[in-house]
C-alpha positions, 0 to 999 in steps of 0.5 A, spaced: 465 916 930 468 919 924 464 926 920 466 930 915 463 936 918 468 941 920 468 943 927 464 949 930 466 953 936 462 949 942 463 942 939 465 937 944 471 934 944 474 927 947 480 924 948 482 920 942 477 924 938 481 926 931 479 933 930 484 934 924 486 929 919 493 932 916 496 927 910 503 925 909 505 928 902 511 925 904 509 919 901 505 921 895 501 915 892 497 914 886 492 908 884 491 906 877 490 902 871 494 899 866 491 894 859 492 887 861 495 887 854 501 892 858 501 889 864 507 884 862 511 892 862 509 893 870 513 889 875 514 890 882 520 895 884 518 898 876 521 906 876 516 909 872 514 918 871 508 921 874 504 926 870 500 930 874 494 936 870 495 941 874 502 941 873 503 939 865 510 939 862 512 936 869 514 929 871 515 925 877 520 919 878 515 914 882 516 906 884 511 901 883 509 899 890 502 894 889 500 891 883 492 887 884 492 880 882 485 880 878 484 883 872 477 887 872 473 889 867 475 897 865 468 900 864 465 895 870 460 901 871 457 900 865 451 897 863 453 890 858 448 894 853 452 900 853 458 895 852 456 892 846 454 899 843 461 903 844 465 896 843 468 897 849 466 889 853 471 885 855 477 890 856 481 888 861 485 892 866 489 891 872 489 896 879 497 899 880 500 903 885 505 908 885 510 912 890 512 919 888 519 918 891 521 925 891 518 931 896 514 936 891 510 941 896 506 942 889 504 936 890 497 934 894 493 928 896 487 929 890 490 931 884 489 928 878 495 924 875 497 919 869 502 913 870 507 913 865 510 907 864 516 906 859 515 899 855 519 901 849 518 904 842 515 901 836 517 904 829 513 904 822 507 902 825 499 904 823 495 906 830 490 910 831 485 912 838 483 906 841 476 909 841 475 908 835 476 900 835 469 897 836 467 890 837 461 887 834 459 879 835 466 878 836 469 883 830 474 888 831 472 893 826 472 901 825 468 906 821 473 911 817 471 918 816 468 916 810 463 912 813 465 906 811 466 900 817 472 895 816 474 890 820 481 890 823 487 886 827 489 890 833 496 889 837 499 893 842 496 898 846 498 903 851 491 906 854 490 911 849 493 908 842 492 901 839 496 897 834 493 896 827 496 890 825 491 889 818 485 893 815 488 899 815 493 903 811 498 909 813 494 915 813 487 912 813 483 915 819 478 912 822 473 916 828 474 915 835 467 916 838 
């Protein structure tokens, strides 16, 4: 028997009934995602940072402990219809944890985090918002500011920023939608 709902003065209660559940935040785990196109980037026993929204500025150093098998589908929860019209169908993104490997009484189980995993730099490079890249009928393009749409060659990405290898120029901005 197991219930979210708090217990009251006059509850019964029995040997082996769990009355309160405190977490170990000792061992802070976070679960995420990371791009197929990154995944080469994450092995086993990989130091990576830990950002947490409610503590911005900050990083945590952090281990990765679990990396899932199967790529799935990042937008699973969206329709295929909904995915061909915001050009998000066929990206793929593989499950990771992490553990946080110092204690921060800050920290609580919940919070909202990011993994940050260092891969390297690219210098002299055009990206832009990987929104901003569509596909339609197997064409990667963009639409600029000007309302023009223009195929492009991708490269790189990193969950939030995409490579432009062609089609684009320093400079030009296209709208992330």
């Amino acid at each position: 028997f197991r219930s979210r709902e708090k217990f009251q003065v006059g509850n019964r209660v029995w040997p082996g009934l769990a009355v309160i559940e405190l977490p170990d935040t000792s061992r802070m785990k976070i679960r995420a995602f990371v791009p197929e196109s990154a995944i080469s980037n994450v092995q086993m026993g990989k130091e990576v940072r830990v950002r947490v929204d409610t503590l911005p500025g900050e990083e945590f150093p952090a281990r990765i402990r679990w990396i899932d098998h199967w790529a799935r589908d990042a937008n699973r929860d969206l329709s295929e219809a909904d995915k061909r019209q915001e050009g998000l169908a066929g990206h793929q993104v593989f499950d990771v944890e992490a553990e946080i490997t110092v204690e921060d009484e800050r920290l609580k189980p919940g919070f909202k985090a990011t993994i940050v995993v260092p891969v390297g730099m690219l210098k002299n490079v055009v990206y832009i918002d990987q929104r901003a890249v569509k596909l339609e009928n197997d064409t990667t393009f963009v639409v600029l500011k000007s309302g023009e749409k223009r195929q492009v060659a991708t490269g790189q990405q990193n969950g939030k920023h995409i490579v432009i290898k062609s089609g684009l120029a320093p400079g030009e901005e296209a709208l992330a939608q």
